[in-house]
PyMOL Python script that loads the backbone (N, CA, C, O; Angstrom):
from pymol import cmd

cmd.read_pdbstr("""\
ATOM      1  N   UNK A   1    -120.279  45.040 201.517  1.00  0.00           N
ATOM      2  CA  UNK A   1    -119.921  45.433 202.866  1.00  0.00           C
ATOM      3  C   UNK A   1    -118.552  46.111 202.837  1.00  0.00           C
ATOM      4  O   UNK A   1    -117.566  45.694 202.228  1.00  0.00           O
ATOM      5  N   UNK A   2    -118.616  46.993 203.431  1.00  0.00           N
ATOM      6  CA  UNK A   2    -117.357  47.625 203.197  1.00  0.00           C
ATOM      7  C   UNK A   2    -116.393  47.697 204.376  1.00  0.00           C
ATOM      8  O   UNK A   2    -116.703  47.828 205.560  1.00  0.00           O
ATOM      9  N   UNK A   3    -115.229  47.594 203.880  1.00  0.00           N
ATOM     10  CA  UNK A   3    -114.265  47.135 205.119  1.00  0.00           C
ATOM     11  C   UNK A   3    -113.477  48.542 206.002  1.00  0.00           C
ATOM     12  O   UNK A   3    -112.881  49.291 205.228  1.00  0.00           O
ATOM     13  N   UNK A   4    -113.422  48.937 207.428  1.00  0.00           N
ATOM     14  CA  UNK A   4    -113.052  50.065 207.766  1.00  0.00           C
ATOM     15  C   UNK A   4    -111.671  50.082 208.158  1.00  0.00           C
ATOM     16  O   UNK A   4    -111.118  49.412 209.030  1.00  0.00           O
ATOM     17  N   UNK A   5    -111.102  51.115 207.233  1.00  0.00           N
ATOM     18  CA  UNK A   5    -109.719  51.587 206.990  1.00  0.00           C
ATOM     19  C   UNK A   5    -109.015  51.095 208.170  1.00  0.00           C
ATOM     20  O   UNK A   5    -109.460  51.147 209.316  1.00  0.00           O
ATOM     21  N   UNK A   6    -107.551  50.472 207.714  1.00  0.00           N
ATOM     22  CA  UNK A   6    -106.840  49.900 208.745  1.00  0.00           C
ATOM     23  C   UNK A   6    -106.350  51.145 209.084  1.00  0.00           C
ATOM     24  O   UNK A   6    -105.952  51.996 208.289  1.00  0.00           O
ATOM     25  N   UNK A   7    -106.407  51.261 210.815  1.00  0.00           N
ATOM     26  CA  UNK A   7    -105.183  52.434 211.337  1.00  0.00           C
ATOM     27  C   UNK A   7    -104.533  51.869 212.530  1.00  0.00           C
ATOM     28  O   UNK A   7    -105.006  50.935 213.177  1.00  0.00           O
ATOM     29  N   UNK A   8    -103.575  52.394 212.761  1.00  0.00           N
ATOM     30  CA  UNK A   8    -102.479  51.852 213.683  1.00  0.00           C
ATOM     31  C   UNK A   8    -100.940  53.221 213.942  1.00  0.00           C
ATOM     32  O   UNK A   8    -100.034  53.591 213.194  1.00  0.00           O
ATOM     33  N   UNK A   9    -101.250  53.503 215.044  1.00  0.00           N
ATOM     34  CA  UNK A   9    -100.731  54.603 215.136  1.00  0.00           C
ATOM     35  C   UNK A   9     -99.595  54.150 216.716  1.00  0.00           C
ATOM     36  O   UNK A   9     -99.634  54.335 217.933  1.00  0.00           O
ATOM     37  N   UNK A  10     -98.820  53.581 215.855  1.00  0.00           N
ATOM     38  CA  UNK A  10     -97.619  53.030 217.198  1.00  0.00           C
ATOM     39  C   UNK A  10     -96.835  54.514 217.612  1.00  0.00           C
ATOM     40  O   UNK A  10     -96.808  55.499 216.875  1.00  0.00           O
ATOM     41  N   UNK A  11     -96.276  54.430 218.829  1.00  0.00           N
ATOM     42  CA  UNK A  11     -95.385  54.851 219.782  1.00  0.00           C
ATOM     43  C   UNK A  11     -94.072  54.793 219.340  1.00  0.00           C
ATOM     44  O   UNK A  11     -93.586  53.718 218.989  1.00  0.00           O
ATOM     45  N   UNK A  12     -93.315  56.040 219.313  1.00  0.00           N
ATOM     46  CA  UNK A  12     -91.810  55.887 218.927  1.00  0.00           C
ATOM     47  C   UNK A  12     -91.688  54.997 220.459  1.00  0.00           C
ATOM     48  O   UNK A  12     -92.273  54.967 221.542  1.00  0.00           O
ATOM     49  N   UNK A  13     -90.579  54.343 219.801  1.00  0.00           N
ATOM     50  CA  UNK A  13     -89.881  53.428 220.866  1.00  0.00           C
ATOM     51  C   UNK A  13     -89.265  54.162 222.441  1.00  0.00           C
ATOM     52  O   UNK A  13     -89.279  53.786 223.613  1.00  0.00           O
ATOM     53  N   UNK A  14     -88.719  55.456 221.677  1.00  0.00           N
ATOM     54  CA  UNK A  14     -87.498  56.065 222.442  1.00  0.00           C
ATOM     55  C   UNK A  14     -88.390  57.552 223.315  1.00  0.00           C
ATOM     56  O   UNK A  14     -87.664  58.325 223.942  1.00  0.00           O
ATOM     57  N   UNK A  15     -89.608  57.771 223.283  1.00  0.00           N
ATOM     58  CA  UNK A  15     -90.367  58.747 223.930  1.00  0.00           C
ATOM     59  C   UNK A  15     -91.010  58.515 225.009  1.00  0.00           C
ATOM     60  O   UNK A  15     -91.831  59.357 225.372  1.00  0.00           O
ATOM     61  N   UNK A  16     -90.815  57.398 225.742  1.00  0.00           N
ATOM     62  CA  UNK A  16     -92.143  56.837 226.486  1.00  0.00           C
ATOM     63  C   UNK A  16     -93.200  57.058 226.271  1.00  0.00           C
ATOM     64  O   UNK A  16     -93.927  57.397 227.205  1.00  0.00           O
ATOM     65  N   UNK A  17     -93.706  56.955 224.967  1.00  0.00           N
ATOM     66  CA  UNK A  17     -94.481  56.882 224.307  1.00  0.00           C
ATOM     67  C   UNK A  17     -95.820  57.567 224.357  1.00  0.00           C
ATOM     68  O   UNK A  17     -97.044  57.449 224.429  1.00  0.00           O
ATOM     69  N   UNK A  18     -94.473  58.595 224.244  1.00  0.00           N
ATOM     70  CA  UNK A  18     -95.776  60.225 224.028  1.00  0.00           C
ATOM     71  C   UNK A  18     -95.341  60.596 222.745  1.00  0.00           C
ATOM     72  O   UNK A  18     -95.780  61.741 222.635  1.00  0.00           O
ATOM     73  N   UNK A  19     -94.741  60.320 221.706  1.00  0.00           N
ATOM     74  CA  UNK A  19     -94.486  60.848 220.219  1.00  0.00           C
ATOM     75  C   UNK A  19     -95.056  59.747 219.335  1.00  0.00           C
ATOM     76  O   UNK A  19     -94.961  58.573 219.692  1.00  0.00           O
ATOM     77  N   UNK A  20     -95.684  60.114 218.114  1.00  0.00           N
ATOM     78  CA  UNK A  20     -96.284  59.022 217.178  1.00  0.00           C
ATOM     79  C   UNK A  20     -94.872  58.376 216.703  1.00  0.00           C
ATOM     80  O   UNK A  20     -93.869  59.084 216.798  1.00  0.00           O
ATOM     81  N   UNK A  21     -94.796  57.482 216.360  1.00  0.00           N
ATOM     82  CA  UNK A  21     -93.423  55.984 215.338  1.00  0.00           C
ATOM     83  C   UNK A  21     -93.878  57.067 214.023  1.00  0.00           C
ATOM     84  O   UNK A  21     -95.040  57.473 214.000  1.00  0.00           O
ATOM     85  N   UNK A  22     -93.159  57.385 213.232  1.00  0.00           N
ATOM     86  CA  UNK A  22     -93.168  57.112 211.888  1.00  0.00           C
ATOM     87  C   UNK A  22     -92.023  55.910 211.186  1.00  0.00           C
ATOM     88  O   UNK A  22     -92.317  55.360 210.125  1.00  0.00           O
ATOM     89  N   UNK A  23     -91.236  55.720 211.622  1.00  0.00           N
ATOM     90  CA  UNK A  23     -90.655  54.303 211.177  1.00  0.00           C
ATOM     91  C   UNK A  23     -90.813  52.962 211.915  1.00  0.00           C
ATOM     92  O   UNK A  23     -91.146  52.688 213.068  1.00  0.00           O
ATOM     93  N   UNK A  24     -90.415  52.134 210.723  1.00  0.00           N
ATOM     94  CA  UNK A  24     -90.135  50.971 211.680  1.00  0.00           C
ATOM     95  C   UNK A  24     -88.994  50.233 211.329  1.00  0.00           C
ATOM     96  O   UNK A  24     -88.936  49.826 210.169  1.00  0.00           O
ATOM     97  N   UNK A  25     -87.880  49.927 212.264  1.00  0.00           N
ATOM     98  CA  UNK A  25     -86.705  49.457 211.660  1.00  0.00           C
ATOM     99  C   UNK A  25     -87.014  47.922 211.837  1.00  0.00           C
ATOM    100  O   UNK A  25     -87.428  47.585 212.946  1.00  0.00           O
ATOM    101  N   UNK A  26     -86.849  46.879 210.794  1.00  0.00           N
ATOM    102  CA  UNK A  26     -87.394  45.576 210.884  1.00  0.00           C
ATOM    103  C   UNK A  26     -86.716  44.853 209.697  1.00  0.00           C
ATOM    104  O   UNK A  26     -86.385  45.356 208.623  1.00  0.00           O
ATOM    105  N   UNK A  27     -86.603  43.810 210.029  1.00  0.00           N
ATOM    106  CA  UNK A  27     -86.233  42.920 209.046  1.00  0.00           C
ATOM    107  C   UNK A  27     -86.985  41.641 208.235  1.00  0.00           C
ATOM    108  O   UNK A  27     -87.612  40.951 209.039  1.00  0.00           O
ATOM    109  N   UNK A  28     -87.035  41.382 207.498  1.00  0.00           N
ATOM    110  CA  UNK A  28     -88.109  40.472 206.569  1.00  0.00           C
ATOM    111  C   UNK A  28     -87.934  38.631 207.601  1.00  0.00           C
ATOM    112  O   UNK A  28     -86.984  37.849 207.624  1.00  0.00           O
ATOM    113  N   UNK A  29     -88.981  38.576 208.131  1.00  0.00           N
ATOM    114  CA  UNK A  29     -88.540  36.883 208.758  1.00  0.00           C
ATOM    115  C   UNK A  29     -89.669  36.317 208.456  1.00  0.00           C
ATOM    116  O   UNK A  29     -90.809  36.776 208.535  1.00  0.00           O
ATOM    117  N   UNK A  30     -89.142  34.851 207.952  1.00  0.00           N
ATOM    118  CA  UNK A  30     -90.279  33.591 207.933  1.00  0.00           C
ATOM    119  C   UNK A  30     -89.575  32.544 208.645  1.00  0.00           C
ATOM    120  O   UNK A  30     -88.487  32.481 209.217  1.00  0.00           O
ATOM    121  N   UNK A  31     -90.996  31.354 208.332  1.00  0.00           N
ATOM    122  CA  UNK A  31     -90.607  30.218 208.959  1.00  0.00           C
ATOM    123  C   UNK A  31     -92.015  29.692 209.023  1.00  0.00           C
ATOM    124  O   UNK A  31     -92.243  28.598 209.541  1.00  0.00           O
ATOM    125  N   UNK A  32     -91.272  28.267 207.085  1.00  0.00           N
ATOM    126  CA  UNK A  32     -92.293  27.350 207.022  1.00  0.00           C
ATOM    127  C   UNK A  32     -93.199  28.816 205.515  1.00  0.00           C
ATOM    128  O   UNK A  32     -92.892  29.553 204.578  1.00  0.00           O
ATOM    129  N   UNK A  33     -94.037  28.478 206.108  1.00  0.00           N
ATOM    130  CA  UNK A  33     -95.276  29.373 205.451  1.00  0.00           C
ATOM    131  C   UNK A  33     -95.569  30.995 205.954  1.00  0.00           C
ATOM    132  O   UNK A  33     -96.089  31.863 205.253  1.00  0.00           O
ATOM    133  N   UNK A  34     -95.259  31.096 206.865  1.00  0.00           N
ATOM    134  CA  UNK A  34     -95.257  32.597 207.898  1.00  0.00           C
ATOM    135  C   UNK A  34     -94.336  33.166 207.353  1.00  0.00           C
ATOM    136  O   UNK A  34     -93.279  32.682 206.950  1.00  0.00           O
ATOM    137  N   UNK A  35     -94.893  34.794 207.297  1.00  0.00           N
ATOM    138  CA  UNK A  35     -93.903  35.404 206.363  1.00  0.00           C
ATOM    139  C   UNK A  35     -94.453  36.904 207.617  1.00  0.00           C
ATOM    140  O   UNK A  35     -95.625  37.199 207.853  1.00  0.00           O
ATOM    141  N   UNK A  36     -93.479  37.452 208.086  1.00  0.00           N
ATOM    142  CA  UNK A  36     -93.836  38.819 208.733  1.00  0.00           C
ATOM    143  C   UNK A  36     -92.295  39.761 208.763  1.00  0.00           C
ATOM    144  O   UNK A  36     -91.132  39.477 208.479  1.00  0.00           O
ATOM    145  N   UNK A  37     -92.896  40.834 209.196  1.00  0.00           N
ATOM    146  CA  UNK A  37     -91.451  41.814 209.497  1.00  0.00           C
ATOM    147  C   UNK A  37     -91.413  41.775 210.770  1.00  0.00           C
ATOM    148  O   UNK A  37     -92.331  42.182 211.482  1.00  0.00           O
ATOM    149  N   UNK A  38     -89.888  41.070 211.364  1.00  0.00           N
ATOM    150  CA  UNK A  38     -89.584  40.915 212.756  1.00  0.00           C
ATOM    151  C   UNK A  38     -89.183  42.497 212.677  1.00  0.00           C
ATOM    152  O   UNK A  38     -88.807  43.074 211.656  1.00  0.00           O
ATOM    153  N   UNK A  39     -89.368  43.170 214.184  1.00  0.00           N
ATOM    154  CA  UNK A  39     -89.863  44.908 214.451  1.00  0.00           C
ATOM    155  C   UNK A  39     -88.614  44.578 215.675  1.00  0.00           C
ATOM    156  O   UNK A  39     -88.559  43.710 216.546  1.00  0.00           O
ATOM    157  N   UNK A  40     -87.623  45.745 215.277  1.00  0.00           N
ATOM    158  CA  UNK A  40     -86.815  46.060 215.979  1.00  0.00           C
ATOM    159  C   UNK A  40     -86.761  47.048 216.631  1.00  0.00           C
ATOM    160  O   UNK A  40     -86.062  47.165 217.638  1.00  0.00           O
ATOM    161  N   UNK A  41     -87.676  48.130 216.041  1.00  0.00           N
ATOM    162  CA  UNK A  41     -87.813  49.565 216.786  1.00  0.00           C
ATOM    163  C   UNK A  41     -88.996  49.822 215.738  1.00  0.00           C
ATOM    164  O   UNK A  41     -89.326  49.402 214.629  1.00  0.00           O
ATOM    165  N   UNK A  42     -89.519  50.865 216.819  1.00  0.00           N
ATOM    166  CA  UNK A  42     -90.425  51.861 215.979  1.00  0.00           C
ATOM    167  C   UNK A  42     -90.248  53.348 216.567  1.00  0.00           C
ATOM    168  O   UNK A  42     -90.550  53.724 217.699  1.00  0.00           O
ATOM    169  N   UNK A  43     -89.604  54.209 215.375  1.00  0.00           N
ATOM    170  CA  UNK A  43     -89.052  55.026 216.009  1.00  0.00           C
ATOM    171  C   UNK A  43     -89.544  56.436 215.258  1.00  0.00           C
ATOM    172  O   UNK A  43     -90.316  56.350 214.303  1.00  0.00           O
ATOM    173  N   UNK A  44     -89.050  57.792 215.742  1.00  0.00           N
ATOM    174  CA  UNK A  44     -88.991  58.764 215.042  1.00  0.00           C
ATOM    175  C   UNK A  44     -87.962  59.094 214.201  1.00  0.00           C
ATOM    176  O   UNK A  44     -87.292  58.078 214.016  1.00  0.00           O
ATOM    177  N   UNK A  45     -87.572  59.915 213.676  1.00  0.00           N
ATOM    178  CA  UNK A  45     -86.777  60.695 212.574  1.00  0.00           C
ATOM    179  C   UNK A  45     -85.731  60.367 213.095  1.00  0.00           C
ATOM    180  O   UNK A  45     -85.068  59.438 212.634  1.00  0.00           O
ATOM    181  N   UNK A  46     -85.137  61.461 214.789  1.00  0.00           N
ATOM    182  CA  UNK A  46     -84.138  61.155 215.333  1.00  0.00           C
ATOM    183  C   UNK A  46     -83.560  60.717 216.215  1.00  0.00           C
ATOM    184  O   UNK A  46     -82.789  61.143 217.075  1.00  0.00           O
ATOM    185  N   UNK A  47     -84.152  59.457 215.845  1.00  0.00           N
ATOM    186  CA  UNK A  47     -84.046  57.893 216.535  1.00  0.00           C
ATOM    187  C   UNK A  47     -83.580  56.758 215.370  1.00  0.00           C
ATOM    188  O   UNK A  47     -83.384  55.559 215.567  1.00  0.00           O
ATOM    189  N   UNK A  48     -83.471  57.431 214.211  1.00  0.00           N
ATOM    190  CA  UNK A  48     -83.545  56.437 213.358  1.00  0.00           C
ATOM    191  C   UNK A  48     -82.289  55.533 213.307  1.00  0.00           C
ATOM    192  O   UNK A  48     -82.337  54.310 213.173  1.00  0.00           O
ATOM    193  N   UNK A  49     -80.696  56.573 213.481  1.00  0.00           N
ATOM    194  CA  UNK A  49     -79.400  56.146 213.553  1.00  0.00           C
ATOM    195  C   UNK A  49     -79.396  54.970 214.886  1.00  0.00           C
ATOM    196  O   UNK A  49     -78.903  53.854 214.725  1.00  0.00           O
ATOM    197  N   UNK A  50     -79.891  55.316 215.931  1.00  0.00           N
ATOM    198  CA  UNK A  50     -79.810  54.827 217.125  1.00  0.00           C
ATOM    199  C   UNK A  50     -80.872  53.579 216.922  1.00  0.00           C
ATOM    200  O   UNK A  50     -80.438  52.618 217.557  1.00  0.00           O
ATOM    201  N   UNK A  51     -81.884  53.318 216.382  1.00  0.00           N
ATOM    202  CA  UNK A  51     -82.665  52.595 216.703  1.00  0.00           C
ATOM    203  C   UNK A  51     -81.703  51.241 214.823  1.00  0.00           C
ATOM    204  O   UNK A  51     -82.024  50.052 214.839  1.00  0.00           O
ATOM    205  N   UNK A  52     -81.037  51.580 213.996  1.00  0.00           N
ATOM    206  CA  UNK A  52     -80.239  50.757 213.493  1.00  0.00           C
ATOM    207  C   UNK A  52     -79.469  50.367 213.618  1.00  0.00           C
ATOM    208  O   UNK A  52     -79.037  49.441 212.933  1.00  0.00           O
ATOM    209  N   UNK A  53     -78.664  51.122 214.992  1.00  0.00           N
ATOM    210  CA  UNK A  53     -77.201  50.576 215.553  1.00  0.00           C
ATOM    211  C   UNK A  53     -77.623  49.279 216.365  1.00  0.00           C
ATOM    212  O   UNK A  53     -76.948  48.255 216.264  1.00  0.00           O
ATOM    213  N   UNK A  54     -78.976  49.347 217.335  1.00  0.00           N
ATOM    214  CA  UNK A  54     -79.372  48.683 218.116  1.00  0.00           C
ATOM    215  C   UNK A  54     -80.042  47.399 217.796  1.00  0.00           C
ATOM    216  O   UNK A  54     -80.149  46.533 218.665  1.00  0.00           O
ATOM    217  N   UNK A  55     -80.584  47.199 216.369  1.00  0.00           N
ATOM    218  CA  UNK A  55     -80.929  46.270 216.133  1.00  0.00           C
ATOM    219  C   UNK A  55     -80.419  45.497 215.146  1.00  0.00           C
ATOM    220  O   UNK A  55     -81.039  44.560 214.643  1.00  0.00           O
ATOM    221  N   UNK A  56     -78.440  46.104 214.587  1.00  0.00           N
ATOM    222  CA  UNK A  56     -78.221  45.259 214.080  1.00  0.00           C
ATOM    223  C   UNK A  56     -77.298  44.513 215.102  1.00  0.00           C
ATOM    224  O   UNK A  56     -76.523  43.684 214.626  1.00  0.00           O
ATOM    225  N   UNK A  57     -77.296  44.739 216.606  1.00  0.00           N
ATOM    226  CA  UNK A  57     -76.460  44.228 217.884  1.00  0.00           C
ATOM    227  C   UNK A  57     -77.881  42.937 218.521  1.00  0.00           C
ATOM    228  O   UNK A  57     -77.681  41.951 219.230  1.00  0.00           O
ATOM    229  N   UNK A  58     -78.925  43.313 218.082  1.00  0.00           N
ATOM    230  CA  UNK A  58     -80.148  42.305 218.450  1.00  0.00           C
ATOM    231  C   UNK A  58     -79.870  40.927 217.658  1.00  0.00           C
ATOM    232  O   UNK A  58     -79.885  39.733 217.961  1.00  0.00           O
ATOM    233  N   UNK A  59     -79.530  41.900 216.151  1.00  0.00           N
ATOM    234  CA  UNK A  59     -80.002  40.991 215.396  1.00  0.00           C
ATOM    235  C   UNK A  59     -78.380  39.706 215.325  1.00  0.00           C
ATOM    236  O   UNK A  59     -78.448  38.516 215.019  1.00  0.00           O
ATOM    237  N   UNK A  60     -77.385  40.309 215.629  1.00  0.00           N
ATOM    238  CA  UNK A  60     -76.323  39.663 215.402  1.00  0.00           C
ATOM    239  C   UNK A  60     -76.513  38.493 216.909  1.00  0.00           C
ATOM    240  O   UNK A  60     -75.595  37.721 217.187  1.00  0.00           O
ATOM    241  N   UNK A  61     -77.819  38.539 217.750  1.00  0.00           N
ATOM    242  CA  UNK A  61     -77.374  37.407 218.949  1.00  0.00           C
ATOM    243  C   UNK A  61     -78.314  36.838 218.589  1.00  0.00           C
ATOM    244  O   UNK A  61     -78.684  36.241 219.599  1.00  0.00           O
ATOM    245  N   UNK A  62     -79.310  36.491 217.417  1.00  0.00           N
ATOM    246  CA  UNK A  62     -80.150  35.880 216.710  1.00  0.00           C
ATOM    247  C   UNK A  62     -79.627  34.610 216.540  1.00  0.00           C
ATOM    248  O   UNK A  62     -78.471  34.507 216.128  1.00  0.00           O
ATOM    249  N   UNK A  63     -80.524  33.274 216.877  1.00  0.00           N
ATOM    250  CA  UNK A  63     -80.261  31.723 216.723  1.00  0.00           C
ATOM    251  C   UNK A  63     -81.204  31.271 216.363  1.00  0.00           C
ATOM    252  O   UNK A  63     -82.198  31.034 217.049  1.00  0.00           O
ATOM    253  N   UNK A  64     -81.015  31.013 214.879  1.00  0.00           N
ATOM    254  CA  UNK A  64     -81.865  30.858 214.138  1.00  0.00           C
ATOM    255  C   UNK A  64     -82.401  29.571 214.486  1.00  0.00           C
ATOM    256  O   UNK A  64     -81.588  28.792 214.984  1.00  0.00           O
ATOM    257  N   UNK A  65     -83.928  29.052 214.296  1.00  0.00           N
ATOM    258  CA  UNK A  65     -84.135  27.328 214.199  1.00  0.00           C
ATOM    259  C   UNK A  65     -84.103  26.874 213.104  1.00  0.00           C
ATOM    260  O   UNK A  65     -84.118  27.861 212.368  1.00  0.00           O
ATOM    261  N   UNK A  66     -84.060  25.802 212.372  1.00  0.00           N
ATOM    262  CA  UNK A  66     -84.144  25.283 211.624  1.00  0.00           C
ATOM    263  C   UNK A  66     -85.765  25.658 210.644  1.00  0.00           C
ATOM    264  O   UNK A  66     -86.962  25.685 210.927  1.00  0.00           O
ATOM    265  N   UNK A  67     -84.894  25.908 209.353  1.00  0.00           N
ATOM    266  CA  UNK A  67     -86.477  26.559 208.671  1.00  0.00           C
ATOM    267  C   UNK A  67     -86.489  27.905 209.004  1.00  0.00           C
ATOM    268  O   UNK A  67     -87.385  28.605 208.530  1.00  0.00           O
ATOM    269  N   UNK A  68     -85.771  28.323 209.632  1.00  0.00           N
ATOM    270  CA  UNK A  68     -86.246  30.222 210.157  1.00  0.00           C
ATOM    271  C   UNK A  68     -85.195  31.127 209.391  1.00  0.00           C
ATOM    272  O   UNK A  68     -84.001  30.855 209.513  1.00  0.00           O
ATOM    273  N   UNK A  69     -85.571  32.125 208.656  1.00  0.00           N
ATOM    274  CA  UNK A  69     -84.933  32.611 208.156  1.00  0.00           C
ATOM    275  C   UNK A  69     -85.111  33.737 208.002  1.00  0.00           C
ATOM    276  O   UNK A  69     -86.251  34.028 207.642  1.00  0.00           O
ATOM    277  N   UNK A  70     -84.228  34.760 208.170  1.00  0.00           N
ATOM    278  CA  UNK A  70     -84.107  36.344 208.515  1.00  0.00           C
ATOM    279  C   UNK A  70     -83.278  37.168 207.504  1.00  0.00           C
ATOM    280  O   UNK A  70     -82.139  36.839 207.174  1.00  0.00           O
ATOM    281  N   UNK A  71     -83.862  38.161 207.075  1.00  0.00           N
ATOM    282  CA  UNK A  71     -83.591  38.534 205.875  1.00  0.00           C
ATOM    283  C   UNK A  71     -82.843  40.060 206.256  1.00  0.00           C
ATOM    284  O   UNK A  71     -82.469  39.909 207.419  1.00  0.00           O
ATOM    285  N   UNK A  72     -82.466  41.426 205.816  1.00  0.00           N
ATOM    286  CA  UNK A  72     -81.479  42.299 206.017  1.00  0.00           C
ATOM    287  C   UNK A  72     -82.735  43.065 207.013  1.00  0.00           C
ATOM    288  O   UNK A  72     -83.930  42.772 207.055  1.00  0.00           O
ATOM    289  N   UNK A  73     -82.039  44.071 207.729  1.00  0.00           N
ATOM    290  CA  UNK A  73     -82.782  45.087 208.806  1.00  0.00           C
ATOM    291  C   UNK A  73     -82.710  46.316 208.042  1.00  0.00           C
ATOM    292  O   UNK A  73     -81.637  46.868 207.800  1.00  0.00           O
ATOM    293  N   UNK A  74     -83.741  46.717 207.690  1.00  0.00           N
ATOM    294  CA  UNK A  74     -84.010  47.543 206.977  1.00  0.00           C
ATOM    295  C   UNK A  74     -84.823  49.241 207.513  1.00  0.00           C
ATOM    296  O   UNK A  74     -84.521  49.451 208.688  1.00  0.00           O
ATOM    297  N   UNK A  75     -85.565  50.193 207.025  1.00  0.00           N
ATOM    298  CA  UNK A  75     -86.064  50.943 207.592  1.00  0.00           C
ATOM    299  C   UNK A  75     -87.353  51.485 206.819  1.00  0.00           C
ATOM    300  O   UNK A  75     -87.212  52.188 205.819  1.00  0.00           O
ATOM    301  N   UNK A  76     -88.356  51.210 207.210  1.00  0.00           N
ATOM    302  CA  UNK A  76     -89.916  51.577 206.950  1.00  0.00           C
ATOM    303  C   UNK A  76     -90.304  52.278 207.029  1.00  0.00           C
ATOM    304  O   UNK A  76     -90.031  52.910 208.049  1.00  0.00           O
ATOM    305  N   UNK A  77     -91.087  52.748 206.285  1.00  0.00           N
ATOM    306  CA  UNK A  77     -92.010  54.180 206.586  1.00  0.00           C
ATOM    307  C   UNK A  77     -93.257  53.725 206.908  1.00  0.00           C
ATOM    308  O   UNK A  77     -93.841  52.912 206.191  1.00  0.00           O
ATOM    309  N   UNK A  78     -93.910  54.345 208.319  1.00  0.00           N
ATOM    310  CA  UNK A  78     -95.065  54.260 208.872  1.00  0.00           C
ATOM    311  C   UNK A  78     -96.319  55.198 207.729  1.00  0.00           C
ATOM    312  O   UNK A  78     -96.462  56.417 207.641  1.00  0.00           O
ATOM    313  N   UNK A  79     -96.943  54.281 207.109  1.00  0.00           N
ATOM    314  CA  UNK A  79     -98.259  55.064 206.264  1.00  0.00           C
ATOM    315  C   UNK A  79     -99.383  55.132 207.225  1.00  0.00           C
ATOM    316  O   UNK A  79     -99.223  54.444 208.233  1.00  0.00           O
ATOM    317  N   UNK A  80    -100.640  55.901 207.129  1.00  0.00           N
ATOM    318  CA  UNK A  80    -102.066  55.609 207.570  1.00  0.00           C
ATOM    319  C   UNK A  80    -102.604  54.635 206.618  1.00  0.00           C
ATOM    320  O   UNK A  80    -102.369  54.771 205.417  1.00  0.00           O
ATOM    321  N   UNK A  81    -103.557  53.318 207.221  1.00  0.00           N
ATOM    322  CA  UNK A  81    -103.600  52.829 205.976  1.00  0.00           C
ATOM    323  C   UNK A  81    -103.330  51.247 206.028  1.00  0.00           C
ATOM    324  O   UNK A  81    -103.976  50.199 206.008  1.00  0.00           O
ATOM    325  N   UNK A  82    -101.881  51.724 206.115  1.00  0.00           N
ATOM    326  CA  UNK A  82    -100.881  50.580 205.049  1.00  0.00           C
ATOM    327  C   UNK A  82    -100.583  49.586 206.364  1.00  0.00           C
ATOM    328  O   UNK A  82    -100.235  49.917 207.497  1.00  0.00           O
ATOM    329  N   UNK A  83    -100.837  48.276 205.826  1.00  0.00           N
ATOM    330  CA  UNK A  83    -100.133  47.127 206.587  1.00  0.00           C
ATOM    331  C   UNK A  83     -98.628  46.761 206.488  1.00  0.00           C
ATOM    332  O   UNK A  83     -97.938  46.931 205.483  1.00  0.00           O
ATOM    333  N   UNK A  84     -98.295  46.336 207.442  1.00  0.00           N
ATOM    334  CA  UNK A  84     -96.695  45.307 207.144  1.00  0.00           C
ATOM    335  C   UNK A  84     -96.589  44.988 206.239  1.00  0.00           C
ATOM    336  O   UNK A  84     -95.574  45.425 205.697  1.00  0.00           O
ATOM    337  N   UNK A  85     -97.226  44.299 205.614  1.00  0.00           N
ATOM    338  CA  UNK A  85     -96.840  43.293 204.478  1.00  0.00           C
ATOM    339  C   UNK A  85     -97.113  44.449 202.875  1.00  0.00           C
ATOM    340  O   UNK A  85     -96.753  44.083 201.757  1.00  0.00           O
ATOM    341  N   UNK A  86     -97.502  45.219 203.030  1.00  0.00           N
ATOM    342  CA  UNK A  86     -97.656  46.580 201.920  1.00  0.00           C
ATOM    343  C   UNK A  86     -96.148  47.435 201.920  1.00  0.00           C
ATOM    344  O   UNK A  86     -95.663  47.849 200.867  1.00  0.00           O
ATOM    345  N   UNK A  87     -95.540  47.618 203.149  1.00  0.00           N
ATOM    346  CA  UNK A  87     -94.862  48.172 203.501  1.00  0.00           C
ATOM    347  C   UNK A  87     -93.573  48.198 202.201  1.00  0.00           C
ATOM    348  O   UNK A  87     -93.584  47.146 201.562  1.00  0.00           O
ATOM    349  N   UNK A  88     -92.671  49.050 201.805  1.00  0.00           N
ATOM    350  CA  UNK A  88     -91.521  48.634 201.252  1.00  0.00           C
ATOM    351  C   UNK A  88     -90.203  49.144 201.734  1.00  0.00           C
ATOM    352  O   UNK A  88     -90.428  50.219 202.289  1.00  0.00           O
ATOM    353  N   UNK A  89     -88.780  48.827 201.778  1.00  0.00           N
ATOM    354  CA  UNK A  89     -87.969  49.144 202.812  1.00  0.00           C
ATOM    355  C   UNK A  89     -87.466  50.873 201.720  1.00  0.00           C
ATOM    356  O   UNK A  89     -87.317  51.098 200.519  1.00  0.00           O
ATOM    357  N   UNK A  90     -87.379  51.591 202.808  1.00  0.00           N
ATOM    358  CA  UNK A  90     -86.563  53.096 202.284  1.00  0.00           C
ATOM    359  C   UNK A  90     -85.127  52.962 202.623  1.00  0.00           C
ATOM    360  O   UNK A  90     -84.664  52.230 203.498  1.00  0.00           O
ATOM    361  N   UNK A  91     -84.318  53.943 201.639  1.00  0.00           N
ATOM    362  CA  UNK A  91     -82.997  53.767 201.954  1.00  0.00           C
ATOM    363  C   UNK A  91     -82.983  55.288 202.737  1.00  0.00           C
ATOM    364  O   UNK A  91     -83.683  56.299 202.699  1.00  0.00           O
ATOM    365  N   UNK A  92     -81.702  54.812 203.505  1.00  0.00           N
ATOM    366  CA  UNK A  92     -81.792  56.009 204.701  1.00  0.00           C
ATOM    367  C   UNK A  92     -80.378  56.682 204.797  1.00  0.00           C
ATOM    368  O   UNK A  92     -80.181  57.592 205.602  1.00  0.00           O
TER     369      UNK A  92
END
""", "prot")
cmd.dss("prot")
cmd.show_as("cartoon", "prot")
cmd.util.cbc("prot")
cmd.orient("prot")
């Protein structure tokens, strides 16, 4: 049985969401066994400066619980395809 291609075609953050995301600015978070990329923006090209200023001001009012742990905010490239967890961070 064959499985049909993951697609997911998010909204830049900053268009009212009439432009496709090709990034996603996010940072690596678990807690316990859960492992995902907490999503700070999903943005275009030139959104990218603006959408890292903004979520390292999110990320600095972050209270962590016990067991929760948040790893650097980084910046993603949106593939066709590719899941979160495939994802790897680009330097920008």
């Amino acid at each position: 049985m064959d499985c049909p291609v993951f697609t997911y075609q998010p909204c830049c953050s900053f268009s009212d969401g009439e432009q496709t995301a090709t990034f996603k600015v996010a940072a690596p978070w678990s807690y316990g066994t859960i492992r995902e990329l907490k999503t700070y923006a999903l943005c275009r090209e030139e959104y990218l400066e603006r959408s890292l200023m903004r979520a390292r001001v999110e990320a600095a009012k972050l209270v962590l619980a016990e067991g929760e742990t948040l790893g650097p905010i980084a910046v993603y490239r949106l593939l066709p395809g590719i899941r979160d967890a495939e994802l790897t961070p680009i330097s920008v």
